[in-house]
N, C-alpha and C positions, 0 to 999 in steps of 0.2 A: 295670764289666766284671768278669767272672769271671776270678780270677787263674791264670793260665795260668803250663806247667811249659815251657820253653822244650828242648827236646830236639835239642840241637845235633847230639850224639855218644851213640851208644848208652847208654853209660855214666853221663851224665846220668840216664835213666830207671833204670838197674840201682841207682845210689848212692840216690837218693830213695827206692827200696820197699826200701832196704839185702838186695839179691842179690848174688851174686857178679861179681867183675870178672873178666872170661876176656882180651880181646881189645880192642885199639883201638876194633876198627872192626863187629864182634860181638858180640851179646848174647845167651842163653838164658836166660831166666828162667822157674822150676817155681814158680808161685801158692803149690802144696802147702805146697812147703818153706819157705815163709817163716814168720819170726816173726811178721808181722801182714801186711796190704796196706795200703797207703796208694791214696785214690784220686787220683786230677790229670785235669785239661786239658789235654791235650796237645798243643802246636806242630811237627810234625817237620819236621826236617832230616834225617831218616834213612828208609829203608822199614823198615817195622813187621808184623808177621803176629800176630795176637791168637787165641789156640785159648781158647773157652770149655768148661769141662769140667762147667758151671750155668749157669742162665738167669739172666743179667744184667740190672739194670731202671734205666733211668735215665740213660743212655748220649748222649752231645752227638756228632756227625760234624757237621759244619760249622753249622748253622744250624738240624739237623734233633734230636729227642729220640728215642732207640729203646734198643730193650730187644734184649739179646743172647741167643738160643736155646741151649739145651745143643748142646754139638759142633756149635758154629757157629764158621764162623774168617773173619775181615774182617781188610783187608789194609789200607795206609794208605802215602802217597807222602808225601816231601818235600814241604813248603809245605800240609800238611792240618792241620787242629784234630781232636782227638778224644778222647773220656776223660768223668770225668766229676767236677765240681769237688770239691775234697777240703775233708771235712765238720770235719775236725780229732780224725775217731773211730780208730782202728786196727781193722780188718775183717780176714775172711778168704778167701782166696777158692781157687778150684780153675780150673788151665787152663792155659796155658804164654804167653810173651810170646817173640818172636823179635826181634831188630832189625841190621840192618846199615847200615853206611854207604856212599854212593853212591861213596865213595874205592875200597873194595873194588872196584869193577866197573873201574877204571880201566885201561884198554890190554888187558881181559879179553875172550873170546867174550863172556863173560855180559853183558858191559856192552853190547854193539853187538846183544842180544837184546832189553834189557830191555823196550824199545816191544812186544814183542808181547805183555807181561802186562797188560794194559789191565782185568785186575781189581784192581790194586793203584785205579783211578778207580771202581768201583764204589759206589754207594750201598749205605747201611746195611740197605735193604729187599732187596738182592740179595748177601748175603753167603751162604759156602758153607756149607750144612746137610751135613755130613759122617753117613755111615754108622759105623758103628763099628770095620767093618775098614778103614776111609778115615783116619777117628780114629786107629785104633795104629797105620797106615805115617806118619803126617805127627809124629806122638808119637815112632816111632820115630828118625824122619831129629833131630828137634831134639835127640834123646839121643845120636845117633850125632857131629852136630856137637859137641857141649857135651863128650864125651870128647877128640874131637880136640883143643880148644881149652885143655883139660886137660893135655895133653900138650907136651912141652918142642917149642917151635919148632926147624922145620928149613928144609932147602933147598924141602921138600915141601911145607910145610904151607898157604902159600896156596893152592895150586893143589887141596888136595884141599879145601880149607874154599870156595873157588869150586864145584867139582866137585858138592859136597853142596847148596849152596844152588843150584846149577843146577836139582839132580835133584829138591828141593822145590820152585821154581819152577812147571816143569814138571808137577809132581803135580799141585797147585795146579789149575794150568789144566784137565790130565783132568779133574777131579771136577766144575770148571764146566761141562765139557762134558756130563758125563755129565747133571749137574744142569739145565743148558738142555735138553738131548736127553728130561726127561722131564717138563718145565715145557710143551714144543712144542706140544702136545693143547690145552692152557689158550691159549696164545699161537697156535693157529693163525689166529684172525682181525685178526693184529699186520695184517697186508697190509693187509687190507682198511680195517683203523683207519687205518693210514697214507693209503691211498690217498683216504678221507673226509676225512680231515683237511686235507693238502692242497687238496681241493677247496673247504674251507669257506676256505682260507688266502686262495685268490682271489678266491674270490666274496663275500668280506668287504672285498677291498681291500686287505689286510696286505701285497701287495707292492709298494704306493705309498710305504710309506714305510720296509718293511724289507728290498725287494730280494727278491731269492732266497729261498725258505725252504731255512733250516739242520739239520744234524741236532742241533745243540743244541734248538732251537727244537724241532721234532719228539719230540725223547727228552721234553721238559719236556711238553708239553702229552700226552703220554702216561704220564707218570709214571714214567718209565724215567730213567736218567743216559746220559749218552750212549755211554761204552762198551759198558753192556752192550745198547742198542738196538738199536747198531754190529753186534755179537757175535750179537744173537737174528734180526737182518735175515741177516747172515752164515750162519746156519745154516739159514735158510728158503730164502734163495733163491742163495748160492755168490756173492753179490757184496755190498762193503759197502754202508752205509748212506748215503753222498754219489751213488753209483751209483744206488741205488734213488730216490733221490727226482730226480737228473738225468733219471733216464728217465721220470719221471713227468711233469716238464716239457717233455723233449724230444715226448710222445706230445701233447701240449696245443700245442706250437708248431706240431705238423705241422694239427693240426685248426685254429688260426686262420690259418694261412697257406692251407691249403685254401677257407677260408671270404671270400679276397682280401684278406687283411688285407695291409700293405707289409710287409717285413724291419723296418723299424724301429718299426714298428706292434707289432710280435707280441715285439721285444726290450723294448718298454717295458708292453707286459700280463703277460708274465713275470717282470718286475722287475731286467732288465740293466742298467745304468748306461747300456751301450756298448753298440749295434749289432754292432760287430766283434768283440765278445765273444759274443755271442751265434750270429754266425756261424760264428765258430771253434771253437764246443764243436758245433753241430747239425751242422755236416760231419764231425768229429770220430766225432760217436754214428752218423750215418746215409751216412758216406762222399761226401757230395754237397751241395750250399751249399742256403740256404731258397730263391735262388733258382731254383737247376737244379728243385729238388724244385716251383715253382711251374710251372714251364715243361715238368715231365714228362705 
């Protein structure tokens, strides 16, 4: 196996490419200004935000090979691999590295938000293509941090270095949005894939022995990771991605149950374990049990 940099504490990764140490639990690091780069594999224990300021080639995210776009920035959670194994050369490279540790968010708003950056799960093929006024606001924020951190601690200073990584958070997410919102034209027939697919899920049989189809399962056999499937389902139709496919099975219950199939008949063609599981999510979605609905 490839020898991997274990990335406990941000500082880990700042000491290895020899950048400056600001902070415990924070890091900004300028590619530019280094005396060389060093490349790794990376293990994190920390969130990471990667700004490419050059097309990067060569690049490991979990199991997958990809090459990094100019002003492209990919995000990375605790518990991810990513990087790419170091040759033993001294390179140079251009783009900025962020990293905080999950200690930061502790008893903070920001911590009790964090679930709703679901791009820090992102796959490599969905990382953000930034504009270039997009580029100097996220450029800006990690220069705005990197001063603060600069500066002699006070009673203030977590709360404003939370404050900043809110506000880049935040950005973050705009620009996906923005980036989904002009991806949609291309992805307008996500539905109808979905709505195929499923249909091939049972009429092959896959829920004999996998139960329910998942949105893991779904995002995979579309090529998606599952947040942002989640996120692109989310913007087409104003519900998530477990929604959309319940209703796809709940509209398939109604049709075998129509067709006299029992309640326990139509809970094991859909892949329920349990009967009374199944009874409790279809009154749930349709207000009224598969029996009342058999007997209207």
């Amino acid at each position: 196996m490839d020898k991997v940099l274990n990335v406990h504490s941000v500082n880990d990764y700042a000491r290895y490419q020899g950048a400056e140490v600001l902070h415990p639990y924070v890091s900004v690091i300028h590619y530019d200004e280094l005396e060389h780069f060093r490349h790794s594999l990376n293990r994190y224990d920390v969130y990471g935000i990667f700004l490419a300021d050059e097309v990067t080639e060569g690049l490991t995210y979990g199991m997958v090979n990809y090459d990094l776009a100019h002003h492209a920035l990919m995000c990375v959670a605790p518990g991810q691999i990513g990087g790419k194994t170091d040759d033993g050369l001294p390179h140079r490279s251009k783009g900025w590295a962020f990293l905080f540790d999950p200690a930061l968010l502790v008893g903070r708003e920001l911590g009790r938000r964090m679930h709703r950056y679901t791009y820090f799960s992102y796959s490599t093929s969905e990382a953000l293509l930034m504009t270039d006024a997009e580029r100097d606001t996220v450029v800006g924020l990690f220069e705005s941090i990197r001063t603060e951190l600069r500066t002699p601690a006070d009673d203030h200073t977590g709360n404003i270095i939370a404050a900043q990584i809110a506000l880049l958070l935040e950005l973050v997410g705009r620009y996906y949005s923005r980036q989904m919102a002009t991806a949609l034209p291309s992805q307008a027939n996500l539905l109808s894939r979905l709505e195929g697919l499923l249909g091939r899920y049972y009429a092959d049989g896959l829920y004999r022995e996998q139960g329910l189809p998942t949105v893991k399962y779904c995002a995979q056999e579309l090529c998606l990771s599952p947040n942002y499937f989640g996120d692109l389902v989310r913007q087409l139709t104003g519900e998530n991605a477990t929604k959309a496919i319940r209703r796809y099975v709940m509209q398939r219950a109604q049709t075998l149950l129509a067709d006299g199939r029992t309640v326990g008949e139509t809970a094991d063609l859909l892949g329920y374990e349990h009967p009374q599981h199944f009874t409790r999510q279809f009154k749930n979605h349709f207000g009224i049990t598969p029996t009342a609905f058999q007997h209207n």
